[in-house]
KOLLUM-314271 format. One line per 10 residues: number of its first residue (from 1); their letters; for each residue x negated, y, z negated of N, C-alpha, C. Coordinates in Angstrom, 2 decimals. Atoms other than C-alpha are relative to their C-alpha. Layout:
% residues N
NUM = A = X,Y,Z,X,Y,Z,X,Y,Z  ...
This chain:
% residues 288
1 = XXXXXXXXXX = -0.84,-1.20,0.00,0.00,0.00,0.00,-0.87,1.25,0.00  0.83,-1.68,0.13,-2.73,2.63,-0.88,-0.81,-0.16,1.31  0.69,0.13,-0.97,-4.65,1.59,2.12,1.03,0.65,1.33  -0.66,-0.57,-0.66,-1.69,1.96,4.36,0.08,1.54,-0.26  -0.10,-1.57,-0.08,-1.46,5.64,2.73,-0.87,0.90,0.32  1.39,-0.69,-0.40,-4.48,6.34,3.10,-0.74,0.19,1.43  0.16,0.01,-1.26,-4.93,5.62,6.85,1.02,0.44,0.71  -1.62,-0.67,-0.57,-1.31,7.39,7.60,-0.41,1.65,-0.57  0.63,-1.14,0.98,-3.30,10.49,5.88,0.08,1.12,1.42  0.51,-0.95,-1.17,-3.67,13.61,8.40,0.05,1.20,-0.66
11 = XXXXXXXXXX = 0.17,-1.92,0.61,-4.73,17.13,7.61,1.12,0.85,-0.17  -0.66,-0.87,-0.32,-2.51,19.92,6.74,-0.09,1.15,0.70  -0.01,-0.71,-0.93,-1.29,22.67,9.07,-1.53,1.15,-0.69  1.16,-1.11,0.30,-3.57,24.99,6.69,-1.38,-0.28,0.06  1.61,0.74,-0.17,-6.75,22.37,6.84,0.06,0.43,1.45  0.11,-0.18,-1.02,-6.30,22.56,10.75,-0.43,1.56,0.40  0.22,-1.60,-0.26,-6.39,26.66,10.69,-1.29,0.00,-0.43  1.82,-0.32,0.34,-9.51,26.61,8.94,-0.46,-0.52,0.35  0.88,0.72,-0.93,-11.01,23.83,10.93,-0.40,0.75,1.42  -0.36,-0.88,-0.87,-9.90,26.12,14.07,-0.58,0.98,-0.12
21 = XXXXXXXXXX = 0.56,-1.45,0.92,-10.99,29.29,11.89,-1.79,-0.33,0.74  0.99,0.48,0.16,-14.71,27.59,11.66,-0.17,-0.36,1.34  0.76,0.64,-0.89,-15.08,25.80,14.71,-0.25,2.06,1.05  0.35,-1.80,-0.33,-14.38,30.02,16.53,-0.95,0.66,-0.55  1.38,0.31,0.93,-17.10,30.72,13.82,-0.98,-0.13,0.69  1.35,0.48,-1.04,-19.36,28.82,15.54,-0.38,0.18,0.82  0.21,-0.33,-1.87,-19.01,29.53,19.23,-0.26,1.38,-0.40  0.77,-1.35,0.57,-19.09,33.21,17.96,-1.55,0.04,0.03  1.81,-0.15,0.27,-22.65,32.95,16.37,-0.55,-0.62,0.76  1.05,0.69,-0.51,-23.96,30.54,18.64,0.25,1.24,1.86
31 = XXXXXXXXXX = 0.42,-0.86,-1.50,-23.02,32.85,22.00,-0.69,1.49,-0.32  1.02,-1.23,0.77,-24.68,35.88,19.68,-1.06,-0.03,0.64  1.74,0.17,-0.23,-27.73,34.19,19.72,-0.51,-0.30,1.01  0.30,-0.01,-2.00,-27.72,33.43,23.68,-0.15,0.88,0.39  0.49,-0.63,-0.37,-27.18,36.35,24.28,-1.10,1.11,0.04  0.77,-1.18,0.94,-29.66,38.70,21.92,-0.99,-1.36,0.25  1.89,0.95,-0.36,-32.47,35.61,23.09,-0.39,0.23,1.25  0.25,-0.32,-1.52,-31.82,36.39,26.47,-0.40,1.47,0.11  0.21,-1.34,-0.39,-32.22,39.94,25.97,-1.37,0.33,-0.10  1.31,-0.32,0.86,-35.09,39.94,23.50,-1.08,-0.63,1.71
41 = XXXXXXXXXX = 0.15,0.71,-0.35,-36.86,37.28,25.67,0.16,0.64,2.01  0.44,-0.10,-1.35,-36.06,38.67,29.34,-0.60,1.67,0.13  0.43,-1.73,0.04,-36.58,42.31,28.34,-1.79,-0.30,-0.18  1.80,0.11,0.24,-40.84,41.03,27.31,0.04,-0.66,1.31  0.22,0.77,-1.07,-40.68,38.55,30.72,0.05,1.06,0.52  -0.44,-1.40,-0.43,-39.61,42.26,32.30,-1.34,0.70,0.14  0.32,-0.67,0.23,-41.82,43.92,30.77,-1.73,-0.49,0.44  1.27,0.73,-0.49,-44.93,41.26,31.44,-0.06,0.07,1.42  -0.27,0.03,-1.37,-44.09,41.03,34.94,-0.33,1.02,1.24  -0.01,-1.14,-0.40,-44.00,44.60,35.83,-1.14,0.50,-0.11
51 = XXXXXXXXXX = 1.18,-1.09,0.11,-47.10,45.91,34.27,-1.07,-0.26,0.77  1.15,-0.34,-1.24,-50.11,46.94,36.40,-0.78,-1.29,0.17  1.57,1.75,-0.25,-52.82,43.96,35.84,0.84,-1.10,0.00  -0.57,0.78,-0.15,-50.03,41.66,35.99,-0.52,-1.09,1.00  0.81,1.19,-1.20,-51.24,39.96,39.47,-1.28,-0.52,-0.33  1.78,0.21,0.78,-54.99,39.97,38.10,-0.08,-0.95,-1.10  0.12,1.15,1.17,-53.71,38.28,34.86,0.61,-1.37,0.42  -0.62,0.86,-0.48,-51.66,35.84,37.16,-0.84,-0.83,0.65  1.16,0.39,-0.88,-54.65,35.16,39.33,-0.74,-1.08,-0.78  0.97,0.46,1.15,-57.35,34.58,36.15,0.48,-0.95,-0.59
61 = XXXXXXXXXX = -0.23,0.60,1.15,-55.14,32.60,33.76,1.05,-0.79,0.07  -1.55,0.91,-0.28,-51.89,31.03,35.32,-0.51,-0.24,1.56  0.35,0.75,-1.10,-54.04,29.47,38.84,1.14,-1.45,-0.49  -0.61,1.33,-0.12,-51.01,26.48,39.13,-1.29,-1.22,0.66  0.65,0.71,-0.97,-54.03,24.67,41.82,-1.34,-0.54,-0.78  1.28,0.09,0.76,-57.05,25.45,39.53,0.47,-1.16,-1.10  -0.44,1.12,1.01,-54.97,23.83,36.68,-0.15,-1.09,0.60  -0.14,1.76,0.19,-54.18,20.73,38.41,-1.96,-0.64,0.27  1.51,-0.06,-0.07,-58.08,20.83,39.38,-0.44,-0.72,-1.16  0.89,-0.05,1.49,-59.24,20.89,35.83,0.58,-0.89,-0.77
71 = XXXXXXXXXX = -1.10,0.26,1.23,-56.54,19.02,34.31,-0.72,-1.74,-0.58  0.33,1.62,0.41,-58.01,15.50,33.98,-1.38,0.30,-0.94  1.24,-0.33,1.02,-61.52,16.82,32.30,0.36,0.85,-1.47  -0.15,-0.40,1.48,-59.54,18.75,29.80,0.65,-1.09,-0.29  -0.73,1.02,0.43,-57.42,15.91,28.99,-0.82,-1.07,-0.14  0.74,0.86,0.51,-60.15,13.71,28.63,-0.34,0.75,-1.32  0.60,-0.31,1.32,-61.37,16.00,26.18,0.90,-0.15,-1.33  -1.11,0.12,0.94,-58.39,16.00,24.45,-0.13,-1.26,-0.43  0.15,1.44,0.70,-58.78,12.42,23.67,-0.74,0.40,-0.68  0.63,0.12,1.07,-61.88,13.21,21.84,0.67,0.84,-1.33
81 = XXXXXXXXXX = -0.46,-1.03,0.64,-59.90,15.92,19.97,0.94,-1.01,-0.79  -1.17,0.98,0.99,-56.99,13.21,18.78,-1.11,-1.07,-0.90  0.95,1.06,0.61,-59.92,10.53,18.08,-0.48,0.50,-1.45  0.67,-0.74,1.42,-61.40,13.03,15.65,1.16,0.01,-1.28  -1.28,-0.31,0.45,-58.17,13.90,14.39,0.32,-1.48,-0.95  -0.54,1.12,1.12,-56.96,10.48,13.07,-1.64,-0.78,-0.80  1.32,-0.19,0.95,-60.64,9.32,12.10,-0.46,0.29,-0.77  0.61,-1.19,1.48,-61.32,12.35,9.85,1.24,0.22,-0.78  -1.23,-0.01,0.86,-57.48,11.98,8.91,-0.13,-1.04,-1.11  -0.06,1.31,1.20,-58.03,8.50,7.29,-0.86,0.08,-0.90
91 = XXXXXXXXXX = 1.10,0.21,1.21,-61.31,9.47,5.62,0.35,1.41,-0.65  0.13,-0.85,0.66,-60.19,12.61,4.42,1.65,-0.37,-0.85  -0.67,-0.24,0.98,-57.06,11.18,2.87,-0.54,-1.09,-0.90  1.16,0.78,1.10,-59.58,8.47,0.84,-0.61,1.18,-0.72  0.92,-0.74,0.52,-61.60,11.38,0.01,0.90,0.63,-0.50  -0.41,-0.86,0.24,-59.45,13.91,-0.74,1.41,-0.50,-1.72  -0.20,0.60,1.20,-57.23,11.24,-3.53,-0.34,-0.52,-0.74  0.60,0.74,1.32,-59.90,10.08,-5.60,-0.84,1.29,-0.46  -0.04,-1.30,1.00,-60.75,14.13,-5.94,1.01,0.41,-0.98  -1.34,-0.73,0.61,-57.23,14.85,-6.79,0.26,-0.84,-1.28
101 = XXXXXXXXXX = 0.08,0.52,1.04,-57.47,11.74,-9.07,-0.91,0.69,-1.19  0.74,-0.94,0.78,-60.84,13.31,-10.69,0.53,1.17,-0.68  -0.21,-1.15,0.53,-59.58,16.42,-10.98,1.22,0.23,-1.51  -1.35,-0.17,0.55,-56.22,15.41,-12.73,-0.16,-1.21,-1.76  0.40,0.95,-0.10,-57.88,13.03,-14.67,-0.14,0.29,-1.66  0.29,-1.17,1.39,-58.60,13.84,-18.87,-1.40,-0.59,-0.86  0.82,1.05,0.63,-61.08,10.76,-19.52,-0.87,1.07,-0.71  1.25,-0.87,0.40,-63.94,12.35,-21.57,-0.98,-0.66,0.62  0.58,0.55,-0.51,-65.71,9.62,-19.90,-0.48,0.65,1.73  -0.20,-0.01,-0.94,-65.23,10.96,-16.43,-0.03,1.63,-0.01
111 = XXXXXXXXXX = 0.37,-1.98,0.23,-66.10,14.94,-17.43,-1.18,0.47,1.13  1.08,-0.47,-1.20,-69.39,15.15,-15.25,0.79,-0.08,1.36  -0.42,0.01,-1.56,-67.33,13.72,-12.19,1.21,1.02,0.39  -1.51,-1.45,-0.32,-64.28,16.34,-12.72,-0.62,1.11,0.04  0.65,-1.54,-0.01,-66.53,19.08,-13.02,-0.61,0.07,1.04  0.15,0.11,-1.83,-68.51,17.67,-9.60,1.01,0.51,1.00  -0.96,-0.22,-1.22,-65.17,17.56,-7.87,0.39,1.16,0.05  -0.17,-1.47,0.31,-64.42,21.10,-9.47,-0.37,0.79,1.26  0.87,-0.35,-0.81,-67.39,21.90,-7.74,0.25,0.18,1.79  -0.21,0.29,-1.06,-66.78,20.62,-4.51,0.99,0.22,0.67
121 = XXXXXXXXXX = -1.71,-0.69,-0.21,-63.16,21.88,-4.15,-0.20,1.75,0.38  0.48,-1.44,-0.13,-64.70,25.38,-4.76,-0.90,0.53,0.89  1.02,-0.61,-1.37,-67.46,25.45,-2.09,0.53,-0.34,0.94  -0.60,0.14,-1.28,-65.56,23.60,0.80,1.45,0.76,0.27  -1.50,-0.86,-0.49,-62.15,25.38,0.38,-0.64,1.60,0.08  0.79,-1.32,-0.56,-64.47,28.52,0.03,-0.48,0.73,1.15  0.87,-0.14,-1.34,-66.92,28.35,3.07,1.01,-0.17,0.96  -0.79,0.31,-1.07,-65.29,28.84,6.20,-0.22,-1.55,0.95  0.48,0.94,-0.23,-65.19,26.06,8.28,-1.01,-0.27,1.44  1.02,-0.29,-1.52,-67.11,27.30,11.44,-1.43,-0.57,-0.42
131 = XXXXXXXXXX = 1.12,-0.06,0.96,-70.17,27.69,8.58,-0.44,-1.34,-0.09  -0.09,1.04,0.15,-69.61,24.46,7.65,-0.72,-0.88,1.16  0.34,0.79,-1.20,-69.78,22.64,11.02,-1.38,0.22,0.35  1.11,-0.41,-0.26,-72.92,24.67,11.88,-1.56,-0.36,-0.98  1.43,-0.41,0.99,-75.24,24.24,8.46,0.68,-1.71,-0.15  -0.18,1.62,0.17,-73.78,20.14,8.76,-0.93,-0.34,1.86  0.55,0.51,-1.67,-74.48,20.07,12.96,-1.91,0.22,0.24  1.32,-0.19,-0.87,-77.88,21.60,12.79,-1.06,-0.50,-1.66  0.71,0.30,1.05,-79.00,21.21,9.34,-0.53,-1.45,-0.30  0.21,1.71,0.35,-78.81,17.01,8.79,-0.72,-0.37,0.69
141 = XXXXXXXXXX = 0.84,0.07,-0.55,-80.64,16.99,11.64,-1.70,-0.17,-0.32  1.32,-0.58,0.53,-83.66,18.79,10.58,-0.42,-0.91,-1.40  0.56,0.62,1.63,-84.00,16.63,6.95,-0.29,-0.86,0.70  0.42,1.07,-0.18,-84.62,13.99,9.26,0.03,-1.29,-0.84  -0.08,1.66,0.65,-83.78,10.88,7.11,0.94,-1.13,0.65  0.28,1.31,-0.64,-83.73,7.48,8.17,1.80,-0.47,-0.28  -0.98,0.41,-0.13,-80.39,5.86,9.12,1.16,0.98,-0.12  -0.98,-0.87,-1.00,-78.34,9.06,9.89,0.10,0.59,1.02  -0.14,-0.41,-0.84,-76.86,9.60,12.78,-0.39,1.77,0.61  -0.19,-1.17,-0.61,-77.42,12.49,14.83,0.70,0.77,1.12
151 = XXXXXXXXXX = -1.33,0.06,-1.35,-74.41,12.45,17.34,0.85,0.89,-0.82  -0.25,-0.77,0.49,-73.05,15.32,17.30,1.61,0.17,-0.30  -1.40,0.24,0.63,-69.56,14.27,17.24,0.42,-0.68,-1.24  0.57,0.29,1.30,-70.56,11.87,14.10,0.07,1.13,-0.90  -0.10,-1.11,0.77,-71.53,15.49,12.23,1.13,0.87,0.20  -1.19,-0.93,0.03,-68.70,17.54,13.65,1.02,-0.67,-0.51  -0.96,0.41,1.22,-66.35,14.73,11.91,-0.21,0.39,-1.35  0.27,0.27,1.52,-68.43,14.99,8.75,0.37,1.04,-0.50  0.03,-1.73,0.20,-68.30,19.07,8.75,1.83,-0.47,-0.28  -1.78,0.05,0.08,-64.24,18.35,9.05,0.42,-0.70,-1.08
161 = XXXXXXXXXX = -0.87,0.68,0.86,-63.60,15.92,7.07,-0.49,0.68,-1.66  0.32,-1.13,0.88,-65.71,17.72,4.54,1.05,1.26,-0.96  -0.77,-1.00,-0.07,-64.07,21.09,4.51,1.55,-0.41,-0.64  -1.48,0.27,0.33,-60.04,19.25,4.83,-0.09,-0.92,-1.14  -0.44,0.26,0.96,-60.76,17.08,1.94,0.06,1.04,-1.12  -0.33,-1.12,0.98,-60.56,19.90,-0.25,0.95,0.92,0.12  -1.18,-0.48,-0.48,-57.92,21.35,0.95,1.37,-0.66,-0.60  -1.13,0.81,0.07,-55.89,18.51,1.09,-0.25,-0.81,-1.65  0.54,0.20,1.57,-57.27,17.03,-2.56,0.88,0.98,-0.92  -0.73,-0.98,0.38,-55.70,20.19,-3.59,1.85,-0.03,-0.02
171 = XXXXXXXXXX = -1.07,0.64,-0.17,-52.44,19.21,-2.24,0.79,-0.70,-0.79  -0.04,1.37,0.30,-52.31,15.79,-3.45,0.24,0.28,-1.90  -0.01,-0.56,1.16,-53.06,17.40,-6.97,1.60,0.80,-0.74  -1.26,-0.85,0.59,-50.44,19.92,-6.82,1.32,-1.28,-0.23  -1.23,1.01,-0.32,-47.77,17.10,-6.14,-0.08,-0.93,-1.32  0.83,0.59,1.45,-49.83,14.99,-9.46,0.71,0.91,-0.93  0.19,-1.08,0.97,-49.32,17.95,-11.48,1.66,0.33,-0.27  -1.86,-0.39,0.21,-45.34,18.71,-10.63,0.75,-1.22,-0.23  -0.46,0.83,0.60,-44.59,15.15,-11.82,0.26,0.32,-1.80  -0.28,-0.28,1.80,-42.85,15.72,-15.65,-0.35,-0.90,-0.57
181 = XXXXXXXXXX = 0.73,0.72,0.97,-44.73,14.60,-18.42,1.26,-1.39,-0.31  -1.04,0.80,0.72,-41.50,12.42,-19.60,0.16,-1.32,0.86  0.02,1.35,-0.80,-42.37,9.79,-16.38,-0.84,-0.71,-0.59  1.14,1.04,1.01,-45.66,9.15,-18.13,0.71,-0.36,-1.00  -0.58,0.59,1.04,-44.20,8.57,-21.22,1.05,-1.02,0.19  -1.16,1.47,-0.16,-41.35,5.98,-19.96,-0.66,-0.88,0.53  1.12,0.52,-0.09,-44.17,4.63,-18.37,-0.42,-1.01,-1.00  1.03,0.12,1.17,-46.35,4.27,-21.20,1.15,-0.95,-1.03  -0.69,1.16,0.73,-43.48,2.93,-23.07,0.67,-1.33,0.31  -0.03,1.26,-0.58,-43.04,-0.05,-20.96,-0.89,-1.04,-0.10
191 = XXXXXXXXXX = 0.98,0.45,0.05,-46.08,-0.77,-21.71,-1.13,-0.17,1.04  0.55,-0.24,-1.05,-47.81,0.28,-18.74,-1.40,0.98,-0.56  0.99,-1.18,0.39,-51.65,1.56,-18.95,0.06,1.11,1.15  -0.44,-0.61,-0.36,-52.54,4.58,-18.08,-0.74,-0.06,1.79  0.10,0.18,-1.16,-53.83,3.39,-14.81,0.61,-0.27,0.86  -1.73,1.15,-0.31,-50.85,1.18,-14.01,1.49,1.47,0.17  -0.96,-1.09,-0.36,-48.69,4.59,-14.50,-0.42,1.15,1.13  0.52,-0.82,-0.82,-50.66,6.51,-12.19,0.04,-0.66,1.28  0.12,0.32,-1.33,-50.73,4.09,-9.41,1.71,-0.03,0.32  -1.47,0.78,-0.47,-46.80,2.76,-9.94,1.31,0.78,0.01
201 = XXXXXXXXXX = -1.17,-0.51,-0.08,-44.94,5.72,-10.79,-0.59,1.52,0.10  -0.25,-1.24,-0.71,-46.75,9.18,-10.51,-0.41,-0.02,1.17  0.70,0.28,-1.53,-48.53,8.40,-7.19,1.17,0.10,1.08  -0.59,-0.38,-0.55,-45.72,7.55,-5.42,0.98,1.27,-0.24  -0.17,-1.56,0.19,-43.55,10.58,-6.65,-0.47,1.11,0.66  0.81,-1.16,-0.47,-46.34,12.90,-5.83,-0.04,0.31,1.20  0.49,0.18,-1.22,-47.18,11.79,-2.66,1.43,0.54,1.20  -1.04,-0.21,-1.24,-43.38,11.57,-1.40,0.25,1.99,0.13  0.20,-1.84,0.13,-43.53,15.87,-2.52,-0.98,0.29,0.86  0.71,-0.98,-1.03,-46.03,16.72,-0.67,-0.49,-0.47,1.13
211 = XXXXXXXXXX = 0.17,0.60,-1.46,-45.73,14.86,2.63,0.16,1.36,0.39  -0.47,-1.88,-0.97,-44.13,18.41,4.43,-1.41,0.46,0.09  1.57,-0.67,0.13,-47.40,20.25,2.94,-1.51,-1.37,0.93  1.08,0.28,-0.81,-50.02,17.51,4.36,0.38,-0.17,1.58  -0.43,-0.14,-1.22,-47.98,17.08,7.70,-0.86,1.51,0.45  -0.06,-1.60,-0.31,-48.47,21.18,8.02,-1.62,-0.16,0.53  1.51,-0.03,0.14,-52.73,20.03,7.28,-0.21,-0.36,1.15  0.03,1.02,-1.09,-52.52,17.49,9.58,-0.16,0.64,1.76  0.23,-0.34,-1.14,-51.62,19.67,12.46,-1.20,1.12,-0.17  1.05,-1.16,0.44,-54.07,22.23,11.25,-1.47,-0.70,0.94
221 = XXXXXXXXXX = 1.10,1.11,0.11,-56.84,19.43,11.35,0.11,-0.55,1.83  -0.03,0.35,-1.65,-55.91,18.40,15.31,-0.48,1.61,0.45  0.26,-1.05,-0.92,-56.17,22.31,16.25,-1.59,0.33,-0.52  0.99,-0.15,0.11,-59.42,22.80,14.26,-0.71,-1.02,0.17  1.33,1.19,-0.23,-61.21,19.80,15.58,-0.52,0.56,1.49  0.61,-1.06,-1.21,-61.42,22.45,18.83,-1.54,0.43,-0.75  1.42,-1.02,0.09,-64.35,24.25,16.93,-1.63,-0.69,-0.12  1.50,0.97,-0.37,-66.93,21.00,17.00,-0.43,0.00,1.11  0.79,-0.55,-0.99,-67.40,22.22,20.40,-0.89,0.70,0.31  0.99,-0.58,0.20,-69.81,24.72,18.97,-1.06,-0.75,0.34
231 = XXXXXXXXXX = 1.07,1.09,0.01,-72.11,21.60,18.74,-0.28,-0.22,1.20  0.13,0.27,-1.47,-71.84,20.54,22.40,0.79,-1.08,-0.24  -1.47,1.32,-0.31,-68.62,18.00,22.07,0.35,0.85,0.82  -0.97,-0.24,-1.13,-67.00,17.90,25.18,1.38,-0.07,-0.30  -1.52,-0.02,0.01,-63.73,18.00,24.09,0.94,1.15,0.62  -0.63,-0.83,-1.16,-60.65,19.76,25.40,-0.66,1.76,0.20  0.01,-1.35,0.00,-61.53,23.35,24.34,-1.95,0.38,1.01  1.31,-0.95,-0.60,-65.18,23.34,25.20,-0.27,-0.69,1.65  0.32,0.84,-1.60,-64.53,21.12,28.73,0.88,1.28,0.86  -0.99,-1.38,-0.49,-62.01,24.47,29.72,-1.10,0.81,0.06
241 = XXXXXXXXXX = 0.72,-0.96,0.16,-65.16,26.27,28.32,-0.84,0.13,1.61  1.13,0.64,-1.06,-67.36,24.34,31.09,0.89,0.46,1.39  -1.00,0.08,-1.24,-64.49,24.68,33.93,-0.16,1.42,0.15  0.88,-1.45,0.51,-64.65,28.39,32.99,-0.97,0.52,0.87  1.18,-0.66,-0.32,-67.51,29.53,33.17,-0.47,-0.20,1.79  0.36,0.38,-1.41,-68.28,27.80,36.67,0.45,1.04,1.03  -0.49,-0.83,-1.02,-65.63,30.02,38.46,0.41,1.37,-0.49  -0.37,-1.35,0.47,-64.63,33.00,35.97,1.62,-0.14,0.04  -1.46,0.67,0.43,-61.10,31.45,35.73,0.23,-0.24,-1.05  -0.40,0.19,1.42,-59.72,31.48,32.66,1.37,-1.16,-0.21
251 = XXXXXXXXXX = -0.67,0.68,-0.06,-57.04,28.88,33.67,0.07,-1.13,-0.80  0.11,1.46,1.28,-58.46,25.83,32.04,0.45,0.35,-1.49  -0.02,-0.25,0.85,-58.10,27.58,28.99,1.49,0.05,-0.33  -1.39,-0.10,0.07,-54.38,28.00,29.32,0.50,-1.64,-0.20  -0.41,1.38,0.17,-54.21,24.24,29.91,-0.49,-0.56,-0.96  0.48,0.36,0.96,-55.97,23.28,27.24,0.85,0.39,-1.48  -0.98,-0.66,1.09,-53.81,25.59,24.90,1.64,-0.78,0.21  -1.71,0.88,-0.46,-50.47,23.90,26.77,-0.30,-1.16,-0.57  0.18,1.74,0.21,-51.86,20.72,26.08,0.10,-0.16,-1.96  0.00,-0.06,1.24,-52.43,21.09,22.47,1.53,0.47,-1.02
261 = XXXXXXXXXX = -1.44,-0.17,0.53,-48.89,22.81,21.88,1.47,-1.07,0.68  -1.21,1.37,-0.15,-47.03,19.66,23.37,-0.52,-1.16,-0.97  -0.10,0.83,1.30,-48.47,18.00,20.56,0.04,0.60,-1.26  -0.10,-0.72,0.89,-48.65,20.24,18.01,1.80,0.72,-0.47  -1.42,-0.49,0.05,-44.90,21.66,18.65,0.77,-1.05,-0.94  -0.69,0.74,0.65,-42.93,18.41,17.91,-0.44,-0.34,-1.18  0.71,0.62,1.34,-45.42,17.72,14.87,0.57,1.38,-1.20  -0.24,-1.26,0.98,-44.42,21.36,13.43,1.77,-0.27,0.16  -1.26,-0.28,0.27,-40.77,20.77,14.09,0.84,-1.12,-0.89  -0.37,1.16,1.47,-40.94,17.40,12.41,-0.28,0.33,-1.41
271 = XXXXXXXXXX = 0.48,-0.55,1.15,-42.45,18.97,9.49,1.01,0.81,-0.58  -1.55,-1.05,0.51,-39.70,21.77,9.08,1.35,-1.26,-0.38  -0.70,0.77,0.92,-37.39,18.90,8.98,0.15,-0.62,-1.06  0.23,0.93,1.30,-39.17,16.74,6.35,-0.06,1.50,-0.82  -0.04,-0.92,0.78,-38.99,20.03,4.65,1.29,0.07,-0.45  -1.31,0.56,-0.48,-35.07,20.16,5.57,0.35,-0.63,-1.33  -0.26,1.02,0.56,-34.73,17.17,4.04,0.23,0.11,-1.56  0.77,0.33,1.39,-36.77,17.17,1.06,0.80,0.95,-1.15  -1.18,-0.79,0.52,-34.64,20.94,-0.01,0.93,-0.14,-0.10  -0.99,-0.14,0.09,-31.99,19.64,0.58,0.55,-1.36,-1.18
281 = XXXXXXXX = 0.05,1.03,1.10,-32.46,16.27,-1.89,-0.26,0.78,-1.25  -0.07,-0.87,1.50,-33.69,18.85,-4.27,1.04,0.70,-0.76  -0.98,-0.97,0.34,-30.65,20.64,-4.13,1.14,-1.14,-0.19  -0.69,1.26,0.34,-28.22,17.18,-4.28,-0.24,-0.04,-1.69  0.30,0.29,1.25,-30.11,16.27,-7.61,0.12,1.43,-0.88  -0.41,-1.26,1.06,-29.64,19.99,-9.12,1.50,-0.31,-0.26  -1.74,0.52,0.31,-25.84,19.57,-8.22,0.64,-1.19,-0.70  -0.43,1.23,0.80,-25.56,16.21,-10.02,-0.30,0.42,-1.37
């Protein structure tokens, strides 16, 4: 009987007006913003189009012919650019959670190594990371000792991964840190040490908080693996550099930048969602 009433159910005339109300609402704001994007948006295309060096900048930097020319040597490079990318991703999120462990850490036993990582948090998130790459690419070199590499894509990982574990260590920490004392303790009163509570219940916690924030690193870490080209890596930015220079075309450089924002785009718009998301679970559990 309640089933039958319940599937014989239909809105009232006043639910329908405000469904009606709302859905007008919508088409409203959404033909707003068509048209005030089209304006914004063709009024600068207008305005690019028209001005004087326009043909000159069309020539130099948007060649359609030159692009397809160039397009396979930057896109090789680009491979080395992703290679780096997940490589120095996996060792910098090893590195960067057994700082955030250190740092978070209270042992008295383990005081010299929290005050190291201190250390090390404070000079690599400090130093820029150009600096970095440069006094790692040319410096390790020069000490000459036995069984390190000197490939210069080898050091331009090390300079990176360097630098982003401290960054991201930092991260990883903050997310450690905004776990409430009252998990340890239910923890702890399970009888869980305090190692056992750190791996089984603030770890994950932490980690699921600040996915959004290392996503954000992540793409950071693909666009700055361009600057190990200082060294002489061929990758995408400095194989545009090479294309370049040859003819005084600045085209490659455009493709190289396109290329990088068809991966970089969907990675930033996934990120805003897991953000999305994450505010909007925060805001569920307030309302409960």
């Amino acid at each position: 009987m309640t089933e039958r009433n319940h599937s014989a159910w239909s809105p009232s005339s006043r639910e329908l007006e405000r469904q009606g109300s709302r859905r007008a609402i919508n088409r409203k704001q959404v033909l707003i913003a068509v048209v005030s994007s089209l304006l914004v948006l063709g009024t600068l295309a207008l305005v690019l189009v028209t001005s004087p060096g326009w043909q000159t900048v069309k020539t130099t930097f948007f060649d359609i012919e030159y692009g397809k020319e160039v397009f396979p040597t930057v896109i090789k490079g680009l491979w080395i650019n992703l290679q780096l990318t997940f490589i120095g991703g996996a060792a910098i999120g090893v590195i960067a959670l057994g700082l955030a462990l250190l740092r978070t850490t209270k042992s008295p036993t383990l005081t010299p190594f929290r005050f190291l990582a201190t250390t090390y948090v404070d000079i690599f998130r400090g130093a820029p990371l150009i600096l970095i790459i440069l006094l790692v690419g040319f410096g390790v070199p020069a000490l000459g000792l036995k069984g390190i590499s000197s490939n210069v894509i080898f050091l331009g990982t090390v300079a990176v991964v360097l630098t982003y574990s401290a960054y991201v260590a930092e991260v990883i920490r903050s997310g450690i840190l905004s776990i409430h004392p009252s998990q340890r303790a239910a923890a702890r009163s399970l009888g869980l040490s305090s190692g056992q509570t750190m791996r089984y219940v603030v770890l994950p916690q932490a980690i699921r908080r600040v996915v959004p924030p290392l996503l954000n690193d992540f793409v950071s870490l693909l666009k700055d693996t361009g600057l190990v080209s200082i060294l002489g890596v061929t990758d995408a930015v400095r194989a545009a550099q090479i294309n370049a220079s040859r003819t005084f075309n600045y085209t490659p450089y455009v493709v190289a930048a396109i290329l990088f924002l068809l991966i970089t785009i969907p990675m930033t718009r996934y990120t805003d969602r897991a953000i999305r998301q994450r505010t909007n679970a925060q805001s569920a559990e307030g309302a409960i």
